[in-house]
C-alpha positions in Angstrom: 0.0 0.0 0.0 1.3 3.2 -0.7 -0.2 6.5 1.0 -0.1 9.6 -1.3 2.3 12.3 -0.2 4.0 10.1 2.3 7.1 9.9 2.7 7.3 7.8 6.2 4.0 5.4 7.4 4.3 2.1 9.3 1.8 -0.5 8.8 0.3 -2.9 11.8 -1.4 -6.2 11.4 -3.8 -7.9 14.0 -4.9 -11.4 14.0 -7.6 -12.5 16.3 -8.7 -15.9 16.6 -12.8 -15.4 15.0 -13.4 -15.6 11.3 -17.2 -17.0 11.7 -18.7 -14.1 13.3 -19.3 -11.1 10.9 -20.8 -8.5 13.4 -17.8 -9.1 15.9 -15.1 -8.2 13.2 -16.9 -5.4 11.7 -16.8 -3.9 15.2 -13.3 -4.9 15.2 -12.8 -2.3 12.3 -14.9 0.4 13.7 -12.6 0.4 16.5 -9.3 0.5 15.0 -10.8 3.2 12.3 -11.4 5.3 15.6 -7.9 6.9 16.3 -7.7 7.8 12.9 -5.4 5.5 11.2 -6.6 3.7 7.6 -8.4 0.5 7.9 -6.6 -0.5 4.8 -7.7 -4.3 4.4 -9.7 -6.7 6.4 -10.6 -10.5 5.7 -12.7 -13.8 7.4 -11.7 -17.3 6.8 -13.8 -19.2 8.7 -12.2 -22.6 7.7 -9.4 -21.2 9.5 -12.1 -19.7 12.3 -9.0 -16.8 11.6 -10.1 -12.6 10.8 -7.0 -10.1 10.0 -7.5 -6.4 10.3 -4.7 -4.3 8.8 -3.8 -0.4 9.9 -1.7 2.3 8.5 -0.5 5.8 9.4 2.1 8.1 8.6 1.4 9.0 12.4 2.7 6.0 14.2 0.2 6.6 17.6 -2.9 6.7 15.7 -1.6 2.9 14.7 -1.0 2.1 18.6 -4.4 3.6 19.9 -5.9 1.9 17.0 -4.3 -1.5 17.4 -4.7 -1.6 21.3 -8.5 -0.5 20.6 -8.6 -4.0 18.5 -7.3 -5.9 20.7 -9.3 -4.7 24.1 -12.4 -5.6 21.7 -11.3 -8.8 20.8 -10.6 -10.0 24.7 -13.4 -8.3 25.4 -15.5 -10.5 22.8 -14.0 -13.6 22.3 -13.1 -16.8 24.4 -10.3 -19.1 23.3 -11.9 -22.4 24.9 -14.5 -23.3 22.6 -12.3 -21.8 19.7 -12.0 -24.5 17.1 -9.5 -24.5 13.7 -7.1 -25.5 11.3 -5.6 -22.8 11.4 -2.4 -23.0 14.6 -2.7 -19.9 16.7 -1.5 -18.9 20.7 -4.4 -16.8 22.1 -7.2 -14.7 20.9 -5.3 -11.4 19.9 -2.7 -14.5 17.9 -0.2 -12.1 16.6 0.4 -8.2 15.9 3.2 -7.5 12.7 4.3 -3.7 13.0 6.1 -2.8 9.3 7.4 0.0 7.9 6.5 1.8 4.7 8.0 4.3 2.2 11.2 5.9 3.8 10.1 4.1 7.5 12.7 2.2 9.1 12.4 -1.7 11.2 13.7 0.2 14.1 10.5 2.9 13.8 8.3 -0.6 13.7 10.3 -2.1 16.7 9.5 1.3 18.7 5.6 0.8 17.8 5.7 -2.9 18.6 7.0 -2.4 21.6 4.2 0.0 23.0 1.7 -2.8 21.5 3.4 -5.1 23.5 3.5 -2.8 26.3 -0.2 -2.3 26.2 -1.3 -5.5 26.2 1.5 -6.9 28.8 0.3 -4.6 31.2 -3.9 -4.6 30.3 -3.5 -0.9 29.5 -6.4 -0.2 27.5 -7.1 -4.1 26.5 -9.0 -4.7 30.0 -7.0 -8.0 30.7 -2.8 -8.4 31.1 -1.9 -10.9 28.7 1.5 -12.9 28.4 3.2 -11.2 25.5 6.5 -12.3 23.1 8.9 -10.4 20.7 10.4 -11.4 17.4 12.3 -9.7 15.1 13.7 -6.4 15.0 10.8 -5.9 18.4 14.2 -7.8 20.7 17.7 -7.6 20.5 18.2 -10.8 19.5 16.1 -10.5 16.3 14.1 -13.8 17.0 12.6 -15.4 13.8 8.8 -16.0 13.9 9.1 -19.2 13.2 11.6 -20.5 16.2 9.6 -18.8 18.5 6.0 -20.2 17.6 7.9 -23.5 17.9 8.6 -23.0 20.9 5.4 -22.1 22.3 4.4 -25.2 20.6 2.0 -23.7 18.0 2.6 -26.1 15.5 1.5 -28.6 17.8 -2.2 -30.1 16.5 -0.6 -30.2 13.0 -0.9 -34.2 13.6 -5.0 -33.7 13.9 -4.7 -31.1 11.6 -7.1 -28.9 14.3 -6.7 -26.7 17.0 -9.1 -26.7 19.9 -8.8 -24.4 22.8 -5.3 -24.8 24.5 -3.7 -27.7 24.7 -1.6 -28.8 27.7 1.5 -28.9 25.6 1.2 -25.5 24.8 0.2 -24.0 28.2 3.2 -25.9 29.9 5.4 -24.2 26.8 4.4 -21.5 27.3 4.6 -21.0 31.0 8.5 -22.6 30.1 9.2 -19.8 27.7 9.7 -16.6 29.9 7.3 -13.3 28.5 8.8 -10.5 27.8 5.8 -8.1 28.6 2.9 -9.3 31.0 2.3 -12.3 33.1 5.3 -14.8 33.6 4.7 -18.3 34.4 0.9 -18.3 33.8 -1.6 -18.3 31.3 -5.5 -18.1 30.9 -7.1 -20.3 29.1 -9.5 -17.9 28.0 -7.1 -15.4 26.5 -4.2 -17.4 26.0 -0.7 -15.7 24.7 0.1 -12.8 21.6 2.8 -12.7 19.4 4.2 -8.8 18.8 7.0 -8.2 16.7 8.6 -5.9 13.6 9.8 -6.8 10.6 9.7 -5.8 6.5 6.3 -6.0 4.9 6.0 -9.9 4.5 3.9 -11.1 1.1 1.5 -14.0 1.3 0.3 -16.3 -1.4 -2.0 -19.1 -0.8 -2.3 -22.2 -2.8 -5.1 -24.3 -2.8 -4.1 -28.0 -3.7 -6.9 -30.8 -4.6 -6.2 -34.2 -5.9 -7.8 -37.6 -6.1 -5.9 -38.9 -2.9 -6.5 -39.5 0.6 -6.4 -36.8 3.1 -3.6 -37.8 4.7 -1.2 -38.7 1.8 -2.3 -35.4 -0.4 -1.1 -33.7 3.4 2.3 -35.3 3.0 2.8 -34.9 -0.2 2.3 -31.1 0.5 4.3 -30.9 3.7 7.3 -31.8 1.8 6.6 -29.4 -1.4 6.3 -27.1 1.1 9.8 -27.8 3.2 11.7 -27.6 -0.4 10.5 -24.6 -0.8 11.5 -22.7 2.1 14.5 -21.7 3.1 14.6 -23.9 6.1 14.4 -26.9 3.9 17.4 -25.4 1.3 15.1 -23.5 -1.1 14.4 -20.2 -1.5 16.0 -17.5 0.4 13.7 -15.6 2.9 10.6 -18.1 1.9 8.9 -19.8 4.5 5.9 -22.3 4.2 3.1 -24.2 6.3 0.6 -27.0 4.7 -2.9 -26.9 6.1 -6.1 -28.7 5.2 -8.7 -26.1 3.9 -11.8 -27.3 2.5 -11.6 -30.7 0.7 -8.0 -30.0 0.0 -4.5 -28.5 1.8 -3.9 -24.9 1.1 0.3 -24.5 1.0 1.1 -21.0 2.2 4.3 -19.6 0.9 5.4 -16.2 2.8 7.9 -14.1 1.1 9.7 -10.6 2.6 9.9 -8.7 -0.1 9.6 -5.3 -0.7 5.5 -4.9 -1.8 3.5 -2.3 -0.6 0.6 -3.5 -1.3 -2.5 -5.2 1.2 -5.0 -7.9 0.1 -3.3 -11.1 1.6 -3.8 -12.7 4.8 -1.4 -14.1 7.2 -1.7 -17.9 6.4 1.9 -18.0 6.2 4.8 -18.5 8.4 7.2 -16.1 7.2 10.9 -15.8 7.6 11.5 -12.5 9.9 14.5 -11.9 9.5 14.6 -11.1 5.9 15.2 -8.4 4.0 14.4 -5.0 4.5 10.5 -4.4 3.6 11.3 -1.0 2.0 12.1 -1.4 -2.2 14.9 1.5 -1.7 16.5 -0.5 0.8 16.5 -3.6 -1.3 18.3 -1.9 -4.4 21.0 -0.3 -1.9 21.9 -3.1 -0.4 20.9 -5.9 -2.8 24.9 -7.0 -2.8 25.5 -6.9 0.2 21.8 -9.1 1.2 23.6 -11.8 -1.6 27.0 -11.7 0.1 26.4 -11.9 3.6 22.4 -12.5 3.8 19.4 -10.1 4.8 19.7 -11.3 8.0 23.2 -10.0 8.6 22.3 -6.5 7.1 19.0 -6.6 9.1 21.2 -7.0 12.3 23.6 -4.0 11.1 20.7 -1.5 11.0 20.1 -2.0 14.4 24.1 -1.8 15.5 24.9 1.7 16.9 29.2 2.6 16.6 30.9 5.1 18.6 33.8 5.4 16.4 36.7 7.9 19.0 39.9 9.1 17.0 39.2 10.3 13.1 42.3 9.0 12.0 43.1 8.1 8.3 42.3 4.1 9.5 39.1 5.4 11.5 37.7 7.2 8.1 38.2 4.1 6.0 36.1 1.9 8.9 34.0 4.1 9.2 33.4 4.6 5.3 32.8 1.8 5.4 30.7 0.9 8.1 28.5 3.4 6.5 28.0 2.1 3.0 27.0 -1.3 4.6 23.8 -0.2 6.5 24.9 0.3 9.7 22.1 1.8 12.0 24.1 4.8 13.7 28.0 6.1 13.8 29.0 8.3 16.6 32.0 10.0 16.1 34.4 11.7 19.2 37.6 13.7 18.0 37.7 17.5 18.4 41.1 17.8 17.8 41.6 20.1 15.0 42.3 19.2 11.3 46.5 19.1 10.7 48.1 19.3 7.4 49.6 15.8 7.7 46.1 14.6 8.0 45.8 15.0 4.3 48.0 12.4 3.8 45.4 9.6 5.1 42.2 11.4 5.0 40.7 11.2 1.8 37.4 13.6 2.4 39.7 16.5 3.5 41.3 19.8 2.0 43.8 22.3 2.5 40.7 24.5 3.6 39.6 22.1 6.1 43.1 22.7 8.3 42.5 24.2 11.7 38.8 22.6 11.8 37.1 20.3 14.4 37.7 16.9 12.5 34.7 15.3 13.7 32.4 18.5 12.8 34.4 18.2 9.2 33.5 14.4 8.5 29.7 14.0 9.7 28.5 15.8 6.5 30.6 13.6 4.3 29.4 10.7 5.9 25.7 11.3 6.2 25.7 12.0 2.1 26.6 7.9 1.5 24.0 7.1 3.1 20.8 8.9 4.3 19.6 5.6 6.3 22.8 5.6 8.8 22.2 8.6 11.4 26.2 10.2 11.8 26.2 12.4 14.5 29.2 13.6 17.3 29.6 13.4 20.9 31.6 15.9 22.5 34.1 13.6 24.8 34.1 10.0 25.1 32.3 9.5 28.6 30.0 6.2 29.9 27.1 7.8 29.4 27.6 7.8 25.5 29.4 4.2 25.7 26.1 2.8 26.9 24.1 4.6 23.8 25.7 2.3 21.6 26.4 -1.4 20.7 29.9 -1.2 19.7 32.5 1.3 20.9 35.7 1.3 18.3 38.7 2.9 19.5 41.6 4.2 16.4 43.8 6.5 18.5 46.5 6.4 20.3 45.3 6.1 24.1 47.3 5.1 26.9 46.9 1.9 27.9 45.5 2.4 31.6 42.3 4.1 29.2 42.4 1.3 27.3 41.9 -0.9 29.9 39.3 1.0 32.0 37.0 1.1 28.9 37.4 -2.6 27.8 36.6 -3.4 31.3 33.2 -0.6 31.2 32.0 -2.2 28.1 31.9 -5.8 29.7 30.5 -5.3 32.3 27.6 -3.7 30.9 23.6 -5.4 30.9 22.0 -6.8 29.6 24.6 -7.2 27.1 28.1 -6.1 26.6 29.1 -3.4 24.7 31.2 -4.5 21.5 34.6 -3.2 22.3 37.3 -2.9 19.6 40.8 -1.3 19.6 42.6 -0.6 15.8 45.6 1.9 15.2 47.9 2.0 12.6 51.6 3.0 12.7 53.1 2.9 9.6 54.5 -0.8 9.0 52.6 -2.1 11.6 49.1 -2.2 13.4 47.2 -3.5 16.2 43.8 -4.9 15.9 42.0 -5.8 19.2 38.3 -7.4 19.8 36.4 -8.3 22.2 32.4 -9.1 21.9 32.3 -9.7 25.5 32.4 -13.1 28.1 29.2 -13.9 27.4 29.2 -14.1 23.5 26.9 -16.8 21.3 28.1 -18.2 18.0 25.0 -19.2 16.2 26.1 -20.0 12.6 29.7 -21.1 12.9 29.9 -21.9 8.7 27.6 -19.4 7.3 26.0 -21.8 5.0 22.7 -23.2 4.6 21.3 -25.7 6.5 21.8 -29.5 5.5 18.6 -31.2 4.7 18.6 -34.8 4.3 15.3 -37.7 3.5 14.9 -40.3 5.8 14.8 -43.4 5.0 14.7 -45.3 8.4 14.3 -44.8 11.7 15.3 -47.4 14.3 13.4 -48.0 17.6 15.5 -48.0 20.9 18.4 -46.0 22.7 20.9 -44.7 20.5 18.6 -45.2 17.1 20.6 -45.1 13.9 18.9 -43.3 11.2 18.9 -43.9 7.7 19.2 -40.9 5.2 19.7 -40.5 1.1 20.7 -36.8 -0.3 17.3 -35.0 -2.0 18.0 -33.3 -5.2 19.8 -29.8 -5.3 22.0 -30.8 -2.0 25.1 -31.1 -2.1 26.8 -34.6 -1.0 28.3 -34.6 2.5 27.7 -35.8 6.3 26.1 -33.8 8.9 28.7 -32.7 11.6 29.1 -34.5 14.5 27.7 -33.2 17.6 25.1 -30.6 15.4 21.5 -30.3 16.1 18.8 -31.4 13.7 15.0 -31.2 13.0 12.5 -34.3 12.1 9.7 -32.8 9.8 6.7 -34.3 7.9 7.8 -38.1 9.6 4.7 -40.6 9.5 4.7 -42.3 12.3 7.6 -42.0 15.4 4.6 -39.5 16.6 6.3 -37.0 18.6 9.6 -37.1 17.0 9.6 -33.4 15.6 8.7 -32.3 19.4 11.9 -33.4 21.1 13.6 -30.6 22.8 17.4 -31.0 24.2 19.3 -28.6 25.9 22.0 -26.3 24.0 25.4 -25.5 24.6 23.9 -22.9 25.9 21.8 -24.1 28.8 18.1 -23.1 26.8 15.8 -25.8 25.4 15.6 -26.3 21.6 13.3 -28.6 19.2 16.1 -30.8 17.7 18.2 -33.4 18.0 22.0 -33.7 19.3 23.5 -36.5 16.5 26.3 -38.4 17.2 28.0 -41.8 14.9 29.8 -45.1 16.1 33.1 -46.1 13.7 31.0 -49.1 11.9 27.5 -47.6 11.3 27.0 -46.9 7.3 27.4 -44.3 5.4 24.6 -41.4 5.5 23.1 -42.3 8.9 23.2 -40.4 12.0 22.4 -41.7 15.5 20.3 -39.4 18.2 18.9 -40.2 21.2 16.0 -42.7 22.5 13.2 -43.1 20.4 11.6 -46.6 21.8 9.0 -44.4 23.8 7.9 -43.8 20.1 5.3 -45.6 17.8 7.0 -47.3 14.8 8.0 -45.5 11.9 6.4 -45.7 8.8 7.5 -43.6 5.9 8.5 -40.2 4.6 10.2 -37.4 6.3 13.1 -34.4 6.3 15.9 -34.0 8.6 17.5 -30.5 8.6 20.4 -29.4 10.3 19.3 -26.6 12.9 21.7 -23.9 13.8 22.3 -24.0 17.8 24.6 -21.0 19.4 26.9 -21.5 21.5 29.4 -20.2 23.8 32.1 -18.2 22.5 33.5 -16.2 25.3 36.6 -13.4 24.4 39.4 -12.5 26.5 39.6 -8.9 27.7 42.4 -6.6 26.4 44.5 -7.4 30.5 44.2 -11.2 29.8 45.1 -10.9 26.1 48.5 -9.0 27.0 48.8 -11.6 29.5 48.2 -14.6 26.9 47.8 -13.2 23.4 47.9 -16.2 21.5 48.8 -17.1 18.1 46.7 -14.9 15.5 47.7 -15.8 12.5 46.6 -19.6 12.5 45.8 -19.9 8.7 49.4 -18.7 8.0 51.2 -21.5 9.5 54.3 -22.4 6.9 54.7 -18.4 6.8 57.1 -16.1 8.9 54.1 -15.1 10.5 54.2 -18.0 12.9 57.3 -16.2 14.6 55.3 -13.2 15.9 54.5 -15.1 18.8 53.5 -13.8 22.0 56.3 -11.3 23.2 56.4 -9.2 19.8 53.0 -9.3 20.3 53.0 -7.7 24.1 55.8 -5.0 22.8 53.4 -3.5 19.7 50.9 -3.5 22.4 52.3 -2.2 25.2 54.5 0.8 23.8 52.7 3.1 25.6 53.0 1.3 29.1 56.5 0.9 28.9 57.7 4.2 27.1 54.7 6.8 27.6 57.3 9.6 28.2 59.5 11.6 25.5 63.2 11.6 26.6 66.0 11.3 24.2 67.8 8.6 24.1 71.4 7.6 26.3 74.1 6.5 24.3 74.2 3.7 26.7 71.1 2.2 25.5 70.6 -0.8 23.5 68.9 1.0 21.0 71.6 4.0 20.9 74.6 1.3 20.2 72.0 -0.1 17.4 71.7 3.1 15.9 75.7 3.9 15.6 75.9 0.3 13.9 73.1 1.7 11.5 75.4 5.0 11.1 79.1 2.9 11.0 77.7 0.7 9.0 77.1 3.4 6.0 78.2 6.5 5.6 75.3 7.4 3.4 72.8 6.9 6.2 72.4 9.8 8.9 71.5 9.3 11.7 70.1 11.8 14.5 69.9 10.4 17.7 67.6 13.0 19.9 64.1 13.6 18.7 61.5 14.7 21.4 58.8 14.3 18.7 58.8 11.6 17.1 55.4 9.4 16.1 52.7 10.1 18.0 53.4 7.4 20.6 55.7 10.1 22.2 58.6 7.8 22.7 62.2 9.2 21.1 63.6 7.2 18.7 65.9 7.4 16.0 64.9 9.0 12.4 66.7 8.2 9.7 67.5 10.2 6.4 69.6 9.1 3.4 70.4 9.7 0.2 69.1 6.1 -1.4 66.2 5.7 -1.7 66.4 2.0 -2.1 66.8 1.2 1.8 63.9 2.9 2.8 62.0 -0.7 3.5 64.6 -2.1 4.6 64.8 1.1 7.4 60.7 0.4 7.8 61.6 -3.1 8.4 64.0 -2.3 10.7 62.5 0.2 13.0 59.1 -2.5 12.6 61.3 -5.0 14.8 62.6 -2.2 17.2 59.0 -1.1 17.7 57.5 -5.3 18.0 59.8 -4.9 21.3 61.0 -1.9 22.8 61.6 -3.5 26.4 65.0 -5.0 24.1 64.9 -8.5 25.9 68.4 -9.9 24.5 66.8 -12.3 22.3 65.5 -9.5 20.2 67.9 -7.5 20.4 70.2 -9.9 18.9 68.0 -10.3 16.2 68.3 -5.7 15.9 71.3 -6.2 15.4 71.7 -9.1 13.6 69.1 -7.4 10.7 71.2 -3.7 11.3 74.2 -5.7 10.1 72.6 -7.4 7.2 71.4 -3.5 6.6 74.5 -2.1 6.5 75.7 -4.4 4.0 73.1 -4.2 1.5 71.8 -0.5 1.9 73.8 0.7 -0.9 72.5 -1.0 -3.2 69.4 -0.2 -5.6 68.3 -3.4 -5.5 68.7 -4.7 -2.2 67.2 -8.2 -0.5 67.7 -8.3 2.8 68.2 -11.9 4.7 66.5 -12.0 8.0 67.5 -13.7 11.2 66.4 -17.4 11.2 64.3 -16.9 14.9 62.2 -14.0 13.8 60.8 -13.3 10.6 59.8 -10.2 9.0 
């Protein structure tokens, strides 16, 4: 739907749990038409006993007072006991989708779902407090639609193919599954649960399939033409399907997120919610970047908000690109005045822009690549602004007590740490610190799709090996050892698809932990006990189900402590002799050397120098320098009149920097290299040999 002259509107959709009753959904209408917002499409199905009302406003709280007005009707009205269906649904307000439209954004929708949910948590204006639960861009966490009506157990009477009232298996999942808004731990049977979240403008189609077979085989057939579609069963990307019995046939209900403005459909569908963004400018920007890494990922980036402190040349090429990429907010902290050396590294400067408040300078630039990222600046960096943001990125030099106190702020932060990331350059070498905090998740270790597999057998008893073959369009392989999987569309082994296990993480999930023994044949995979189930019979889809787990980083004082090895794909390379204390020197310059002083001639570094000097008369070299680099520590700058050994000077000074503490064993290797220096710096075309404990 597109409203004329608009530039922003959001969209809300309510579905309540009547489609017999005429007079009670026409006063549905009346009531959401009351605040003011459009009524823009309503529709009955009284097969699925299931009505949809759908609101839009560019004025997002005539959408709230008309939503909650719909839903203090409907528990008003209605009573989920004697409520019968095929359609699956939670309580009698089922499930409000906030989108947004024209230039909106998912975090505008999350804003208004989150005062629905508010509202009807707390029986403000609805009459009666009902349990409530986010999904999508509505929680931090971006929880798909799907996982969560799993685990409320919504799918749960697909085996009758009805819904009557509320079953036991839901209440008790329900009363598992903490709220987020409303009663925790209890639910009425009268009222039962809603489902509130935000996400893109979701597209419906409905397909009615009839066919001279019995009910129950036509329903398997279209179970599994709808898992191959979906992206959960390796089809299409942000497609996600159900298969219900409608009239004397099964009705499969595709859901797409794509960007269409227009209303009509209903909300027969179980759509993927963390797809793309519902807005067809968003779509085009970012259609690359969606194929690269996934609408989910650049959903998740337009919530992220980065205070960016330092505007250094590596700072404006992050940030750059940060921007470009979606990113919901950048924060940027440096008013130190523009130098003339900053034009060397700072592309979106001039000489006019000298003597100017760098941040002030940049925001402008920024904002012009991309109109849906807000750039702004904070004055200093202070905890105040760090907990404004999800990720604080550090590219100055600080002194390393700073960097310390604010790695430590940003973990201790709740409900959830603040991303904290260090990066400065310095000419041949940089340092690159992260940490996402001790209480990280991995979900998707691989970034590809979920395996799905056909079942051929199941076994009955502890341990069960299960038989599998390799549908079409899936590549060949094994499933992982120790991953999770889903049972889908299985006849018989009733029960099967509602196993739950406990993750890595300590929460309960719908799947199966696999495991193998050495002799058992080739595309099988073993779970758990299944002799508490009926025999199998046919049919069926296993697919791999993505389960986070623990993934816990070391803060920035156990890192210098420990840092490890980082480069662990360059094994074979020099790059396996920066071990640890190269590592502590880049790192600690500051800690160790944080004063200027020139340099004695007694000091290791002084004698390396005059072996630099001895060793060619061509190279010059000053010992006392109170300024140079911005680390503030005096070192020795070099000048000579070939340019040919100016690497092999950068290389140089690169191992005098990895460890300026001079333990002996690096020292040796100084001077070793100096040596080599020496010898080969008059040449043009020099190759210098480096020591055999430390590579350069």
């Amino acid at each position: 739907m597109v409203i004329a002259g608009a530039r922003r509107a959001l969209a809300a959709h309510v579905y309540v749990s009547e489609g017999r009753d005429r007079q009670i959904i026409s006063k549905l209408a009346t009531a959401g038409a009351a605040a003011g917002a459009i009524v823009a499409n309503e529709f009955m199905d009284p097969v699925y006993n299931r009505s949809g009302l759908t609101l839009a406003s560019t004025d997002a709280r005539k959408v709230e007072v008309g939503v909650s007005a719909i839903c203090s009707e409907a528990l008003r009205a209605l009573d989920l006991k004697g409520h019968v269906a095929t359609h699956p649904r939670l309580g009698l307000v089922d499930h409000v989708a906030c989108n947004p439209l024209g230039a909106a954004t998912c975090a505008e929708a999350a804003e208004l779902a989150a005062r629905i949910g508010k509202h009807l948590g707390e029986g403000d204006g609805c009459r009666v407090a009902v349990p409530v639960f986010f999904y999508g861009a509505a929680r931090e966490d971006f929880r798909p639609l799907a996982e969560l009506r799993r685990s409320l157990g919504y799918f749960g009477g697909a085996a009758k193919g009805e819904w009557s009232g509320l079953s036991e298996e839901m209440k008790q999942a329900i009363v598992k599954l903490r709220a987020d808004q409303g009663p925790v731990g209890q639910v009425d049977d009268r009222y039962g649960v809603a489902v509130v979240g935000a996400v893109p403008w979701v597209h419906n189609y409905n397909l009615l399939v009839a066919a001279d077979l019995g009910q129950a085989e036509l329903m398997a057939r279209c179970r599994r033409i709808a898992k191959s579609v979906s992206e959960r069963g390796g089809g299409l990307r942000c497609v996600e399907t159900m298969a219900l019995p409608h009239d004397h046939g099964v009705e499969v209900c595709p859901a797409c997120a794509f960007a269409c403005h227009s209303t009509g459909s209903d909300e027969r569908g179980d759509p993927l919610m963390e797809g793309a963004q519902g807005d067809e400018a968003f779509l085009n920007k970012f259609s690359r970047q969606n194929a690269a890494f996934g609408a989910e990922v650049t959903l998740k980036m337009t919530k992220m908000r980065a205070l960016v402190v330092g505007c250094s040349g590596v700072a404006v090429e992050i940030v750059k690109n940060l921007v470009l990429q979606g990113l919901g907010a950048v924060t940027l902290v440096d008013p130190k005045p523009a130098k003339i050396q900053d034009l060397g590294t700072n592309f979106f400067l001039s000489e006019a822009d000298v003597g100017k408040p760098l941040a002030a300078l940049l925001v402008p630039k920024f904002q012009e690549l991309n109109p849906f990222c807000d750039v702004c600046i904070a004055d200093a960096l202070t905890a105040e602004v760090v907990q404004q943001h999800t990720v604080l990125l550090i590219c100055e030099s600080m002194p390393l007590t700073e960097l310390l106190k604010w790695n430590a702020y940003c973990r201790t932060l709740l409900p959830k740490p603040v991303a904290f990331l260090y990066v400065r350059t310095g000419g041949v070498f940089g340092n690159v610190f992260v940490d996402f905090g001790p209480s990280h998740v991995l979900v998707d270790a691989n970034g590809q799709a979920p395996m799905v597999r056909l079942v051929e057998s199941i076994d009955s008893g502890p341990e069960a090996l299960v038989r599998l073959s390799i549908p079409d369009g899936q590549a060949p392989g094994s499933l992982p050892e120790g991953c999770y999987v889903e049972f889908s569309d299985v006849q018989g082994c009733e029960g099967i698809d509602a196993h739950q296990e406990l993750s890595p993480c300590g929460e309960k999930v719908t799947a199966w932990k696999i495991s193998s023994k050495p002799n058992d044949p080739v595309n099988s995979i073993r779970i758990g006990d299944t002799s508490g189930f009926s025999p199998y019979k046919s049919g069926g889809l296993v697919t791999e189900k993505k389960v986070g787990v623990p993934y816990p980083f070391k803060s920035l004082a156990e890192t210098l402590k420990d840092p490890g090895m980082p480069f662990d794909t360059m094994v074979g390379t020099d790059m396996i002799n920066f071990g640890a204390g190269l590592q502590r020197g880049l790192s600690s310059v500051r800690k160790s050397l944080c004063h200027r002083r020139s340099v004695c001639a007694a000091h290791p570094f002084a004698r390396l120098g005059d072996r630099i000097g001895a060793a060619n008369p061509r190279v010059a070299v000053c010992r006392a320098h109170p300024k140079s680099l911005d680390l503030g520590i005096c070192l020795y700058t070099f000048s000579t009149e070939s340019q040919s050994c100016i690497s092999c000077i950068s290389t140089c000074l690169f191992l005098i920097f990895a460890r300026l503490e001079a333990s002996c064993d690096v020292y040796r290797t100084c001077s070793h290299f100096v040596s080599q220096l020496g010898a080969q710096v008059t040449s043009p075309r020099h190759h210098v040999t480096t020591s055999p404990r430390h590579g350069t």
